[in-house]
MIDREN-64378 format. One record per residue (C-alpha): residue number from 1; residue in one letter; y, z, x. Coordinates in Angstrom, 1 decimal. Last residue first. Example, Ala and Ser with C-alpha at 12.3 -4.5 7.8 and 13.67 -1.06 7.14 Angstrom:
// MIDREN-64378
    nr   rest       yy       zz       xx
     2      S     -1.1      7.1     13.7
     1      A     -4.5      7.8     12.3
// end
This chain:
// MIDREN-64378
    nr   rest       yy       zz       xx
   156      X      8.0      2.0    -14.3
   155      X      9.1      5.8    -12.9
   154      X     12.0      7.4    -13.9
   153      X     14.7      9.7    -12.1
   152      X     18.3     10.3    -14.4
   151      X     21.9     11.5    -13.6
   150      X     24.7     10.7    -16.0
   149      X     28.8     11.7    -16.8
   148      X     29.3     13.8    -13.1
   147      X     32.9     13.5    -12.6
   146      X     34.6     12.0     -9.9
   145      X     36.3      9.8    -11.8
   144      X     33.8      8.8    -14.0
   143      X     30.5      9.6    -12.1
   142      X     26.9      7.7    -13.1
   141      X     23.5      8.6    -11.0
   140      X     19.9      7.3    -10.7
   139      X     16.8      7.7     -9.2
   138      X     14.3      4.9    -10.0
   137      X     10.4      4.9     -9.0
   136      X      8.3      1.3     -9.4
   135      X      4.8      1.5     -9.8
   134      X      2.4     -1.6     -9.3
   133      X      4.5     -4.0     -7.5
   132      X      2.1     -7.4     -6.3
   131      X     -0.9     -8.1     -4.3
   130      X     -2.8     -9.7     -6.7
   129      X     -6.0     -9.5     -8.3
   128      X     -8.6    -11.8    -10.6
   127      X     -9.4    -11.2    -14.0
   126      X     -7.9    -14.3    -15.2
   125      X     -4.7    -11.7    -16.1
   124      X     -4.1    -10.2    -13.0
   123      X     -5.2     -6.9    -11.8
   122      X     -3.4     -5.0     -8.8
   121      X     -3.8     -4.5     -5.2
   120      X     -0.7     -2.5     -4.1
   119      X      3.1     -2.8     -3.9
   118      X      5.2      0.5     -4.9
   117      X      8.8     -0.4     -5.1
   116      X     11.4      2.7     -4.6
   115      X     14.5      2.1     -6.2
   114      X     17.4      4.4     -5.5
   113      X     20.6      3.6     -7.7
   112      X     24.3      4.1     -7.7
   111      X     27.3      4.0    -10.5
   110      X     31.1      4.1    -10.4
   109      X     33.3      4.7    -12.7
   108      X     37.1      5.0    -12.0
   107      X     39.5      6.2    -10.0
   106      X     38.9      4.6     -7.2
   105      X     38.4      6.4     -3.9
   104      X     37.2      9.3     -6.8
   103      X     34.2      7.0     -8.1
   102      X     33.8      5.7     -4.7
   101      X     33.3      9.2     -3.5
   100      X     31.3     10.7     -5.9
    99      X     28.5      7.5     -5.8
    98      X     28.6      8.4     -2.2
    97      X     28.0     11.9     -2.8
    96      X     25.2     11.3     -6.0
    95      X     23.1      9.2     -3.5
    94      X     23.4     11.6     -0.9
    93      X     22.0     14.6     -2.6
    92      X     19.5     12.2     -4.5
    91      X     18.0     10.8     -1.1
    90      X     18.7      7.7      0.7
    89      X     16.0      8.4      4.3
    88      X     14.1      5.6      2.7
    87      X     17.4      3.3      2.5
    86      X     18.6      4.1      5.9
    85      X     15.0      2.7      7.3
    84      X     13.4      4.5      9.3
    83      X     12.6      4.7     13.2
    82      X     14.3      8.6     13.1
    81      X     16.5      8.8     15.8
    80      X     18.7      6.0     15.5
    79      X     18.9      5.0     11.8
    78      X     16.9      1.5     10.9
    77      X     19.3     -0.6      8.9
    76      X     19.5     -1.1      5.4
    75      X     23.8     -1.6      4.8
    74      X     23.5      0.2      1.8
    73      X     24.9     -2.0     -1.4
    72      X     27.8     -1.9     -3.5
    71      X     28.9     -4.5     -6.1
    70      X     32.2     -4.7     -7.5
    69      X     32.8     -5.0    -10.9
    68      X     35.9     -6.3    -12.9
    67      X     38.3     -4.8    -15.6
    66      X     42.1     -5.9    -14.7
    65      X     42.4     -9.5    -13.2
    64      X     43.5     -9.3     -9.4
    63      X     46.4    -11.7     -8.8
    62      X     48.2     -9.2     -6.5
    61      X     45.9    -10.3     -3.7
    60      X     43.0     -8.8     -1.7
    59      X     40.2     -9.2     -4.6
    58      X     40.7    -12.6     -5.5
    57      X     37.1    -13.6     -4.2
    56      X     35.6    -10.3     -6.5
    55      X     34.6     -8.3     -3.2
    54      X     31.3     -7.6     -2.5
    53      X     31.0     -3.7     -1.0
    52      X     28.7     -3.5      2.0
    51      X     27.6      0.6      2.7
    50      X     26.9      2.0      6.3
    49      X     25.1      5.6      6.5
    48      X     26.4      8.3      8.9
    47      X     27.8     10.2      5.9
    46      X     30.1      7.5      4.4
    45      X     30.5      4.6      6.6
    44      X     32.6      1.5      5.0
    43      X     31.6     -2.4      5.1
    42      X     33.7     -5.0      2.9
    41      X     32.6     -7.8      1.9
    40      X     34.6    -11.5      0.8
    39      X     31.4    -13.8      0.8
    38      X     32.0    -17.0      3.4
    37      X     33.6    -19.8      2.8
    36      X     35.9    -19.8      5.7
    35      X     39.1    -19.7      3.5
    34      X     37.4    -17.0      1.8
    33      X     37.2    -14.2      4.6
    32      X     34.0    -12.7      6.2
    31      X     34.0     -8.8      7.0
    30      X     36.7     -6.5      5.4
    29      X     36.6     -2.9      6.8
    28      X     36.8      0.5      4.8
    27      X     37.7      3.6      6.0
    26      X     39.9      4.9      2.4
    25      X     43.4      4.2      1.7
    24      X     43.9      0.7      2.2
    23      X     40.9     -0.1     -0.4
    22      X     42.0      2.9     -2.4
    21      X     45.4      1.5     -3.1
    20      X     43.7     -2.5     -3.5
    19      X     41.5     -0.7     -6.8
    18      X     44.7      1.8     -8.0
    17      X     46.6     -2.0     -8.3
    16      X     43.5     -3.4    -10.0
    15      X     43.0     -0.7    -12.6
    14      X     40.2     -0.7    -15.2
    13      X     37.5     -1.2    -11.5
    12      X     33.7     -0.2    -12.5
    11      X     31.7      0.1     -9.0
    10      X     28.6     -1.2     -8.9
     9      X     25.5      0.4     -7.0
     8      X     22.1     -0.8     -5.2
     7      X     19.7      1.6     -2.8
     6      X     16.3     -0.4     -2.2
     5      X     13.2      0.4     -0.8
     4      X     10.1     -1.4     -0.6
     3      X      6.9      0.9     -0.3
     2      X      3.5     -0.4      1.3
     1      X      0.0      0.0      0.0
// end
């Protein structure tokens, strides 16, 4: 068996101009740029683990449209010291801090998830099997401005 893990998130922006405030106010860094054609991201740390935040492509100008999302992923690198992946060493404490902070860094919602994909041998219709995801673990957190509104763990 082997274990897949992913840590996703979205960040709910009402307020452009609070959005571009907390983008110059907090340690984040802009990688790529549109005129090149790559993806407008931007990388921050946030206790000792790197996050990528994709950027809505007008994101960095006053022509930002109220009400978008912005994606947040961990940057899944192996951390020094431990030969794991960031994402298996993700647990709820930390998950619910960074959620925290970009809720807070922009005063709005702000969500984050923990998947853990299970693969395995498992049965397939013609009665054969497969090597495919046969349990699938969530943990998962909502904060409204800093505020704790959900926090749930579920397994598929």
């Amino acid at each position: 068996m082997d274990i897949e893990y992913n840590v996703i998130g979205k960040i709910f922006v009402e307020n452009a101009g609070v959005f571009l405030k907390g983008m110059k106010s907090a340690p984040f860094q802009l990688i790529g740029s549109m005129e090149n054609g790559e993806k407008l991201e931007c990388e921050f740390k946030f206790e000792d683990f790197s996050y990528l935040l994709r950027l809505p492509q007008n994101a960095l100008n006053d022509k930002l449209q109220e009400g978008f999302c912005v994606e947040v992923r961990l940057k899944n690198m192996i951390v020094q010291d431990t030969g794991l992946y960031a994402a298996e060493l993700m647990d709820e404490t930390r998950l619910k801090n960074v959620c925290k902070f970009l809720s807070e860094t922009f005063c709005g919602e702000a969500s984050m998830g923990k998947c853990s994909d299970v693969y395995g041998n498992c049965n397939v219709f013609n009665g054969g099997s497969d090597y495919d995801v046969i349990e699938e673990k969530w943990i998962t957190c909502v904060y409204n401005k800093g505020v704790l509104v959900e926090e749930k763990s579920f397994t598929k």
